[in-house]
N, C-alpha and C positions, 0 to 999 in steps of 0.2 A: 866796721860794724858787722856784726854774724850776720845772716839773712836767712829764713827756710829757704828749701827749693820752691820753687817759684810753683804758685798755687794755683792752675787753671781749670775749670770746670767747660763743659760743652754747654754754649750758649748761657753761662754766668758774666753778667759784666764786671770789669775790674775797670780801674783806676790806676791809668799810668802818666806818670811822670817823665821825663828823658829831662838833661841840662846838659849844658855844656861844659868842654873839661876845663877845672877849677873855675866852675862857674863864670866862665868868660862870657860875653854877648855873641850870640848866635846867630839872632837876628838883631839885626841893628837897622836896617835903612826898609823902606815899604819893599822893595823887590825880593827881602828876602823874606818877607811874610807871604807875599806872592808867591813866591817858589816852594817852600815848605808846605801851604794849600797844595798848591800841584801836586809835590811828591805823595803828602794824605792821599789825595784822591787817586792818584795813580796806584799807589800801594795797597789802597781798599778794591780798587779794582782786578789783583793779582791774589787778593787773599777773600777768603770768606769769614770776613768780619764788618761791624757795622759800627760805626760810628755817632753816638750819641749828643755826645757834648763835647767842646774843645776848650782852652786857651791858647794862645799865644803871646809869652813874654819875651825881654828881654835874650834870658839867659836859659829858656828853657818854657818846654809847652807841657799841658797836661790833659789827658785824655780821658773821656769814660768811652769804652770798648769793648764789645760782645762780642768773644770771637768762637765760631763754632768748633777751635781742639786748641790744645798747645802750639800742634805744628802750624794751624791761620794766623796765630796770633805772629809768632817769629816770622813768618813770610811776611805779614803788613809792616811788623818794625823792622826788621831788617831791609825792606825795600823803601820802605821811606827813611830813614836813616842813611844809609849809603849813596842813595839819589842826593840825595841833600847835601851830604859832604863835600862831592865829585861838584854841585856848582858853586860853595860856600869857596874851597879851595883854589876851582878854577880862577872864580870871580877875583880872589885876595891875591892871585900867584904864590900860590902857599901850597906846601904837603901836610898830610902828618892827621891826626885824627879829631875830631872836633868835640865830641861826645863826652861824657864821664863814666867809664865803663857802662855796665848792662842800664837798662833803664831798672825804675824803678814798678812794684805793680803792688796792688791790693786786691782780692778777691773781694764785691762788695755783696752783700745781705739787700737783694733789689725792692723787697714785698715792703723793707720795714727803715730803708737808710738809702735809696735810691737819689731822692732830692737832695739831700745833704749834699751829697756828693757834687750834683748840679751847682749847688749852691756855692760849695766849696770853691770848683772850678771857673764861673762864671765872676764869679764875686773878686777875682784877682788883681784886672787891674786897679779896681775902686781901694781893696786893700792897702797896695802899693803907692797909693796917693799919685798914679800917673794919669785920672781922670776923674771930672766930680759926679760924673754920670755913666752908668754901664751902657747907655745909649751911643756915648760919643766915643767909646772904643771898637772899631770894627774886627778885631782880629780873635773873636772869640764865635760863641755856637748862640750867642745870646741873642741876638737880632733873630735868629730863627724863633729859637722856644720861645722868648718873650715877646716878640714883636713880631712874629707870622711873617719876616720877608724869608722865603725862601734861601734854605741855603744847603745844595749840590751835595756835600760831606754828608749833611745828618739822614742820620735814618731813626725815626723816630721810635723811641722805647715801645713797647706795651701798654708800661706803666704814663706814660705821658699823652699818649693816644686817648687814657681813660679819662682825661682831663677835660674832654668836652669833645662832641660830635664835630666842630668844626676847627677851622683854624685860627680862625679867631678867637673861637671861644675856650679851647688849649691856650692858645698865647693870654688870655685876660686871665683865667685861673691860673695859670704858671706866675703871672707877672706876684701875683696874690704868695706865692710861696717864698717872693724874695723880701714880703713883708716885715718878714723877721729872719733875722740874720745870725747864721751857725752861733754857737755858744762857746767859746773860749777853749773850752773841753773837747768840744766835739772837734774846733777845728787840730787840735793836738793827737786827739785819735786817730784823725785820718791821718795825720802828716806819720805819725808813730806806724801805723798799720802798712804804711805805700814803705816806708824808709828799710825796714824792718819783711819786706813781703810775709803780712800777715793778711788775716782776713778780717776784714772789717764788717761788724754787725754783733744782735746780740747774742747772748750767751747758749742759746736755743741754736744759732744757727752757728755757731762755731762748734757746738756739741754732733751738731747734723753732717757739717763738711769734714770733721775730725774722723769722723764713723767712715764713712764716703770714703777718703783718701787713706785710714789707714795710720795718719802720724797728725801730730801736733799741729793747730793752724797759731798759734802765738809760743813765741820765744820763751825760754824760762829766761827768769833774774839774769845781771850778769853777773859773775862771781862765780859759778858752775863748776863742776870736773868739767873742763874740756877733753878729757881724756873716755869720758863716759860713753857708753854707747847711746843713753837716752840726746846727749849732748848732740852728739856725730846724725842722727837721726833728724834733728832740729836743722840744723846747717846748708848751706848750700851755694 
């Protein structure tokens, strides 16, 4: 699948994905949900980026992350990725690479599609039918934002700050946002927007990043001159 070059703005959060290659399980047992934590943390500690919301599946995590240039962001993935490897490998007695090429990202529209995304992300494993409650999954950013227990990775948005003076009362109006649940479309947006590194949000603010950067924030059709220059421009 084409992809643009990867869309990052200074101090805009994005929406990343990583999986394992050919979607194999990555984490599989608590130690390695443990360990992947760590590397997070260690690797936010080496870059200046922040961390919002997380999951943690099977075969693959997803991120919303603020990073203040291109180069923070590739320092936090890169260093939490290859920590990760180096104990995945150790642990199996295995070599060789675990990943499925680059991760995946979205530039996200924070003012107007900020929670979605939360939503998106949090809402995974209940999606997945691997628990009947987002309470009784610990491996995600959810007990934080929803349930005020503190949790070491996040650094809290802006936007979610505004949600109430305290923390508790952020945590009961956030709880209030998972009332209703993305919309079939929306959730294809996002998946469309991260798969594709396009920018997610509306048409105002894809007009806005477009100006900004200079080139296209969404792909044309497929079907295209590949040969084209507006094509070649697109790609990456």
């Amino acid at each position: 699948m084409a992809r643009l070059p990867r869309i990052v703005l200074p101090n805009q959060p994005l929406h990343i994905m990583h999986r394992g290659n050919n979607r194999q399980d990555i984490f599989e047992i608590e130690a390695d949900m443990v360990r992947i934590k760590e590397d997070i943390a260690h690797a936010l500690s080496k870059s200046d980026c922040q961390l919002h919301a997380y999951v943690i599946m099977s075969n693959h995590l997803h991120l919303l992350l603020t990073p203040t240039d291109k180069t923070q962001l590739s320092r936090f993935m890169q260093t939490m990725a290859n920590r990760y490897v180096r104990y995945f490998n150790a642990s199996r007695n295995q070599t060789g690479t675990i990943w499925e090429g680059r991760f995946k990202s979205c530039l996200v529209d924070s003012d107007n599609y900020l929670f979605t995304l939360y939503r998106y992300i949090e809402m995974n494993p209940l999606h997945a039918n691997m628990v009947q409650s987002l309470t009784d999954y610990p491996w995600s950013s959810y007990h934080h934002n929803a349930l005020g227990k503190k949790d070491a990775l996040i650094k809290e948005h802006a936007l979610y700050r505004q949600l109430g003076n305290s923390s508790i009362l952020r945590a009961q109006h956030y709880q209030q946002i998972f009332d209703n649940s993305n919309t079939a479309e929306q959730e294809q947006q996002i998946e469309e927007a991260t798969m594709r590194g396009e920018v997610y949000g509306s048409r105002d603010f894809h007009q806005k990043i477009a100006k900004r950067i200079m080139r296209p924030t969404k792909l044309t059709a497929h079907g295209g001159d590949r040969k084209s220059e507006d094509y070649k421009n697109q790609v990456g």
